[in-house]
C-alpha positions as CSV (number, residue, x, y, z in Angstrom):
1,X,-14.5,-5.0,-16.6
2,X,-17.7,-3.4,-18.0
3,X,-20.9,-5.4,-18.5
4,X,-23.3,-3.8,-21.0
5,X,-25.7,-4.8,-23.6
6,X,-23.4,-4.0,-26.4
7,X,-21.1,-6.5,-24.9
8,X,-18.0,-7.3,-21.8
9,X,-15.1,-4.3,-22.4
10,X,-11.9,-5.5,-20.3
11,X,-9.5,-2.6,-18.9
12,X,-5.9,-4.5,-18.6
13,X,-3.9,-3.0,-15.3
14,X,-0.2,-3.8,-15.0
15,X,0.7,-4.3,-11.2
16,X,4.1,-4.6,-9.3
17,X,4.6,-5.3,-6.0
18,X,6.6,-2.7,-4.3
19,X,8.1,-4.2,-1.0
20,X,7.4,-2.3,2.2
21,X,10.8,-0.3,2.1
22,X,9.7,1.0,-1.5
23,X,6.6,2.5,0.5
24,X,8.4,4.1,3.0
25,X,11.1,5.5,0.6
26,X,8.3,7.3,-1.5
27,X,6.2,8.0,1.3
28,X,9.0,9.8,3.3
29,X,10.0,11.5,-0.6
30,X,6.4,12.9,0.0
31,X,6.7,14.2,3.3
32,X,5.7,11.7,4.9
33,X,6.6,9.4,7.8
34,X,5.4,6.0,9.1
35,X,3.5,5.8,12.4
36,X,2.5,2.2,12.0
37,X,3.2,-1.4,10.2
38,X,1.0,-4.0,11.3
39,X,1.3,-7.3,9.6
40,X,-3.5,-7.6,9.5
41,X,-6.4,-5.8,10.3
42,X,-6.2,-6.8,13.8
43,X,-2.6,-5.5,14.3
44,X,-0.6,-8.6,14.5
45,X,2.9,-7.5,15.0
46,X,4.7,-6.9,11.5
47,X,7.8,-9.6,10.4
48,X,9.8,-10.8,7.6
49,X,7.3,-13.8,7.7
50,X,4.4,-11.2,6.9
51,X,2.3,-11.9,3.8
52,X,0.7,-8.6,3.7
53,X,1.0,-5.7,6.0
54,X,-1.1,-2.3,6.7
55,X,1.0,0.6,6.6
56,X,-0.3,4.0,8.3
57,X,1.6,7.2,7.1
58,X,1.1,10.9,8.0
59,X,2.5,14.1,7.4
60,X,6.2,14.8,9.2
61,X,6.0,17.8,11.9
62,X,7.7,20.7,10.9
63,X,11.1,20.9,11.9
């Protein structure tokens, strides 16, 4: 959303929720590989029960 004197402008986003296994799947179709899956900021272990999670990726070593 924009505020300005000529008025509000709204920018409409279209959002999905891609499930945890989606992420790994693209990251790892990126070169990448997960390092870590914590379920909050403080690093509460990850679970099916998990409303959110953190996800840390990086770069897979060279074979």
């Amino acid at each position: 959303m924009r505020l300005a004197e000529q008025g509000t402008q709204l920018f409409p986003v279209k959002v999905r929720y891609a499930w945890p296994s989606e992420l790994d799947l693209m990251a790892r179709l990126a070169g990448l590989r997960r390092k870590h899956r914590w379920a909050d900021w403080q690093r509460a272990a990850f679970s099916a029960a998990s409303g959110k999670h953190i996800s840390v990726y990086a770069p897979q070593s060279p074979a």
